[in-house]
Structure formats: structure tokens, C-alpha cells
Steps between C-alpha positions, in 0.01 A plus 500: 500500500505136641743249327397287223557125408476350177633128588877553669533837381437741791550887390325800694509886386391654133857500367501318166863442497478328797211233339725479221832409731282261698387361230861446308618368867245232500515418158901483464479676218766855515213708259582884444517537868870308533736761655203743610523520895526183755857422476404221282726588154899479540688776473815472317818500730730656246476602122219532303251219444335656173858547352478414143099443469304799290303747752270746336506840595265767526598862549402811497181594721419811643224700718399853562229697676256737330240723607264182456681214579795327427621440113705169489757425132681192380702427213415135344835382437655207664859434474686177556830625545596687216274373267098588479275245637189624435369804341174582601498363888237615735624675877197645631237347638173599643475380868123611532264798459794752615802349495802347297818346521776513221819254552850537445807237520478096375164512272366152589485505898409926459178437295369189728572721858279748297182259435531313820501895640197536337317197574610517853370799509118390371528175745553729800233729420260229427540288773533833773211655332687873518747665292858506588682884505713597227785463797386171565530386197849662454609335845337155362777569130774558771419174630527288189809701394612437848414108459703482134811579648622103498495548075612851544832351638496287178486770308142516393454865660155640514417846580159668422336833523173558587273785488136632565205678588457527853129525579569596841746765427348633186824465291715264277830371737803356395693161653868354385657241665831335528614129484434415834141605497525900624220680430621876482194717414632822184301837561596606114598223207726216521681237211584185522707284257806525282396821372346643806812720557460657206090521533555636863751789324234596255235518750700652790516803202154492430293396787293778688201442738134498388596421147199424256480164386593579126809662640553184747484316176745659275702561747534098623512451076815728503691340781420151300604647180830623683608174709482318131710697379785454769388111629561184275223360740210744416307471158437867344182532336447258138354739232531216282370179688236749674660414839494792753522497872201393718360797703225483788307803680390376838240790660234486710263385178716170505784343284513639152757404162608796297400389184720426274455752228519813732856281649616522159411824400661686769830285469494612150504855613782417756678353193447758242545786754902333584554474123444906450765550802712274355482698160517844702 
């Protein structure tokens, strides 16, 4: 694709972040992109910069395959140290037609990586005119993460996990990555988070290939349902506000939310079934 000029701002590709970081260049103006690749943010030479200042933080997310796809879970608490933050936060989001992304780590800077993912995405396929793989786009995530590393050093740590339905593969694939950007690709389930020791116990015990997707569901409920009760970070379900965790089914058919009554009826059953062995 041949360059483009709008005035004195030359920028050539179909990377999005790329117009944007031109753009904030040009303008003077640091934007969400300060500290996101080009050597351009200072990183601190000792201590911690953020020392002092509230961070939000989101925890717990987790991913596992199914027969059908991939089933990705988050909890919707955010903590601010040891106190809640928010309730009823959001960690998954929809990337397109067969894909999602759920965040982890310092709240703010985790949910904008995920919608500039996401509108990078629809920038590059629009301008190219083709459809980027499911590794692409995992490679493209490793690239941002890889490009937040300046605020990562600040403290503002940001690691996602993404998940799929491969078209060209014909089934759901899993990708973590670290704070440096490495995209490591999980042939089984993965968590992510506070909790996600405790999620990655529960589904370690419980995860077998080719599950059904009601399985893949109750199952990912259960390891939530466990990391809240051994993480201060991870919100158990809210019988009383009507706050459960958020729960996506990605399969070849596209991205789909568990609705929220069949969420809260099976945690119900996980609850009720732990009270009888309790009284046993």
C-alpha cells in the first residue's frame, strides 16, 4: 500500500496504532499511546513511579477448549488494593466474529490495549481488504503487550489472554502472554489473574478433551467460584446484587454471552451442591 499524506503527516501500512502515534507525534499531544512502543515514554531509573496513586485491578480470567470452541470466564471484581473498586467490571471483550480478548493486571491501560486491539484489528482488515489469521491477530496482541512494556516498568502491568475459533484449523485455540509481549500458544485451559492459581487447580482436576460446551461452562464457573474463595482479588458470584461472572462461547457460529440466567443457575447448583458436603 503506497504512503499517505494528510498535510505533514506521512504514515504508510494499515496499522491503526501507528496513525494514532503519528498522529499524537505531530500533534504534541502524549494520548493513550504515551509509553506504547518508540522509546518515546521514560522509564523510571529506580523505584516506582505509580507509588502511592490508586491502580485498579482486574483479576481473574480464564480459557478452555471444548469440543466446539473455546469457553472464556471472568469474575467482575476490581480491587484497588485491598479494598473493592468496582463490582460489576467488564474483562472480556469481543475482538470480532470469532475471537476475544479478556485482560488482567492495572484495569485502565488493560481495557484500552483491548479496544485499540479491536479496532486495530477492523482498520487492518478494511484497508487490506482480507482477514487476518487467528495467529495473526495473536502475534499483532503480542505486539502491543510487547509495546506497553515502558508503563509495565511503572507498574501498570498488562497481560491478556486471548482465544478463538480458528477457521483454518477447525477449532477454538488458546494464547497467554507475559509482560514483555510473549505469545505462548495453551493446547488445554489457562488462568490469568490473582485467582488464576487457584482457577488453573480446579481446572487442571477437571479438564478433559472434547468436553461439551455445558460442561466447558460449569466447569470454567467452578474454577471462578473456587479462586473467590481463596483470592481477595476475585469477586465470587452476588446472589444479592445479581452480579455473576461474565462468560463467552467462541465456536465456529461466532462470539456468544452465556446468558445470565443459565450463569446463575448453574452457580447456584455449584453453591447448593458445597453446602450438602459441608453438612455431610
Amino acid at each position: 500500500m503506497s504512503p499517505m499524506r494528510e498535510g505533514s503527516l506521512w504514515w504508510g501500512g494499515s496499522s491503526f496504532v501507528e496513525l494514532l502515534r503519528h498522529v499524537r507525534m505531530s500533534s504534541g499531544e502524549p494520548g493513550i499511546l504515551s509509553g506504547m512502543g518508540g522509546g518515546n515514554s521514560p522509564v523510571p531509573s529506580g523505584g516506582n513511579s505509580l507509588e502511592g496513586i490508586p491502580v485498579w485491578h482486574g483479576t481473574t480470567v480464564l480459557a478452555l477448549r471444548t469440543a466446539s470452541g473455546v469457553i472464556m470466564a471472568a469474575d467482575r471484581q476490581a480491587s484497588e488494593g485491598y479494598q473493592v473498586a468496582d463490582r460489576a467490571i467488564h474483562k472480556i471483550f469481543p475482538v470480532d466474529r470469532g475471537s476475544a480478548v479478556a485482560i488482567a493486571g492495572a484495569a485502565g491501560p488493560a481495557i484500552e490495549m483491548a479496544r485499540l486491539f479491536r479496532v486495530e484489528i477492523e482498520h487492518y482488515e478494511k484497508l487490506e481488504g482480507v482477514s487476518l489469521s487467528l495467529l495473526g491477530k495473536s502475534n499483532k496482541l503480542g505486539q502491543m503487550v510487547r509495546e506497553h512494556l515502558p508503563l509495565a516498568m511503572q507498574g501498570l502491568v498488562v497481560v491478556p489472554l486471548y482465544a478463538g475459533f480458528d477457521d483454518r484449523s477447525g477449532e477454538g485455540r488458546i494464547f497467554k502472554y507475559d509482560a514483555v509481549g510473549g505469545r505462548y500458544e495453551e493446547e488445554e485451559y489457562h488462568a490469568n489473574g490473582s485467582g488464576g492459581l487457584f482457577a488453573r487447580n480446579v481446572l487442571k482436576m477437571s479438564y478433559r478433551p472434547g468436553l461439551a460446551e455445558e460442561e466447558g461452562v460449569q466447569i470454567a464457573l467452578r474454577a471462578l467460584y473456587e479462586a473467590a474463595d481463596e483470592d481477595l482479588g476475585t469477586g465470587g458470584p452476588d446472589f444479592v446484587r445479581g452480579i455473576y461472572p461474565t462468560v463467552y462461547s467462541l465456536t465456529r457460529s461466532g462470539v456468544e454471552g452465556i446468558p445470565t440466567d443459565r450463569v446463575s443457575r448453574i452457580l447456584r447448583e455449584i453453591s447448593d451442591s458445597l453446602r450438602r458436603r459441608e453438612k455431610t
